[in-house]
C-alpha positions in Angstrom: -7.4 5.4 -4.9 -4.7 5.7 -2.6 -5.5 6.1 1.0 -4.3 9.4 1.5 -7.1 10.5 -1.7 -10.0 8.1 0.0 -9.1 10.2 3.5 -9.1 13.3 1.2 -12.3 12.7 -0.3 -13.8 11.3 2.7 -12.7 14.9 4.4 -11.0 13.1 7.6 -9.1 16.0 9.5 -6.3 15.9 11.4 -5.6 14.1 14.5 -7.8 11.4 13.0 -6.3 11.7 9.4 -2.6 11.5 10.3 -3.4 8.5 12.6 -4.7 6.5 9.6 -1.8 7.8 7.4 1.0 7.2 10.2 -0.1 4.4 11.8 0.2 0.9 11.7 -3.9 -0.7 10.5 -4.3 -4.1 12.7 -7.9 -4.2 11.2 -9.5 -2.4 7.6 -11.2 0.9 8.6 -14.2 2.1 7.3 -14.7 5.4 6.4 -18.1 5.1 4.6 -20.6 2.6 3.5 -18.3 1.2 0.1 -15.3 2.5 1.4 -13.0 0.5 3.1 -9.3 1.1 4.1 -7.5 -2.3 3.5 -5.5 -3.4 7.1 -1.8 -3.4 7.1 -1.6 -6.7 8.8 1.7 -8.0 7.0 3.2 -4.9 8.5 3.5 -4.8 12.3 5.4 -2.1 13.3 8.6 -4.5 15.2 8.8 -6.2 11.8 8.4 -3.5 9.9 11.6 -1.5 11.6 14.0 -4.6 11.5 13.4 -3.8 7.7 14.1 -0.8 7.0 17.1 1.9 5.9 17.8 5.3 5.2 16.5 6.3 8.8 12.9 5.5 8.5 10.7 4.5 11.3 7.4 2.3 10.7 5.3 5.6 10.5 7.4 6.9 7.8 6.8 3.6 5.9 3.1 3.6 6.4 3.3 7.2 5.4 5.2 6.9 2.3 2.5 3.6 0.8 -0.8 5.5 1.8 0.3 8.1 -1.0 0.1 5.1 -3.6 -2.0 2.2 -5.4 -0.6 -1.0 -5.9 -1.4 -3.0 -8.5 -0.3 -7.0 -8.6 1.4 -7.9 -11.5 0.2 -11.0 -12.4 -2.9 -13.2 -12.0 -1.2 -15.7 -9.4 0.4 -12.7 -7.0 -3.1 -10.9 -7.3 -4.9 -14.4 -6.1 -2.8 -15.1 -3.7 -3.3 -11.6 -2.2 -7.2 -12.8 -2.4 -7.1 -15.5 -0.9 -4.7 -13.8 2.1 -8.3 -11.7 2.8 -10.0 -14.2 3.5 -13.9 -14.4 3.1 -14.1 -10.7 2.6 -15.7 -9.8 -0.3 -13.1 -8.6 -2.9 -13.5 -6.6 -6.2 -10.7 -7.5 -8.9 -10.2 -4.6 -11.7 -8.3 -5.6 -14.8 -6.1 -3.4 -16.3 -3.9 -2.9 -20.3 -0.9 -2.6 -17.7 1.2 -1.0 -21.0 -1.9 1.3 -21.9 -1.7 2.2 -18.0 2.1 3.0 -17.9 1.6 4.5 -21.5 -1.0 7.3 -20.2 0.8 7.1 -16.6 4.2 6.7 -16.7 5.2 10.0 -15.4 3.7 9.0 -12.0 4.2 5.2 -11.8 6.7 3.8 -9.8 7.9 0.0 -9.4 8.9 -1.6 -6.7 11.1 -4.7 -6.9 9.8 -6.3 -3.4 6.6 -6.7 -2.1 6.5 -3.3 0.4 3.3 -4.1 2.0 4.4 -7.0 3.8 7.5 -7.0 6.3 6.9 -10.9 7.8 8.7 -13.7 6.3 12.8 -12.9 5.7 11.8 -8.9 5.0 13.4 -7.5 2.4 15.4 -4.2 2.9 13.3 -1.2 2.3 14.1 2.2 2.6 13.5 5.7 0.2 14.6 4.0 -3.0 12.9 1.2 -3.0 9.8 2.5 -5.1 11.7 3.7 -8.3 10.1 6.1 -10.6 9.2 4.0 -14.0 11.0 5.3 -17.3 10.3 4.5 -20.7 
């Protein structure tokens, strides 16, 4: 679930709830025993604005991904995000990616950079960077 649904279900009000949406995550938040909000460490704000076009600020950015779920393409991009969490315990779900973009493709999007991470040579990011996927 994205984090926007999690804060949903989780029934996290305003100022609290736009904080978590809007704001940059040094460190995973908990909201309940089993639900964890992953940290946005790859994004500090500085690096994050050097990055970006179409007018956004960091808070936009964090914004616009908390809406979503991201899913790793591949075996070696989804390891490597593993291994960047460390010893925290990670579940890995496995998914028919064309039965998932058969039943969703309506409200998939694709994204040709990695948007969760703004360190390293950023790549330009800005409104159209998530792309609605067509058949």
């Amino acid at each position: 679930m994205s984090t926007e649904r999690l804060l949903d279900l989780a029934r996290i009000a305003d100022p609290e709830r736009g904080a978590l949406l809007r704001s940059h995550r040094p460190d995973s938040v908990r909201l309940s025993e089993g639900v964890l909000i992953r940290d946005q460490r790859p994004m500090p704000p500085a690096a994050l604005a050097r990055a970006l076009d179409d007018g956004l600020g960091p808070s936009d950015w964090y914004a616009l991904l908390n809406g979503f779920v991201f899913l790793w393409p591949d075996r070696e991009r989804m390891d490597r995000q593993r291994r960047a969490c460390g010893k925290r315990p990670q579940v890995v779900l496995t998914f028919d990616g064309a039965a998932l973009l058969d039943r969703f493709a309506a409200e998939a999007f694709v994204s040709p950079i990695n948007g969760g991470n703004a360190r390293r040579k950023a790549a330009r990011r800005g409104r159209d960077t998530l792309v609605p996927y067509t058949k």
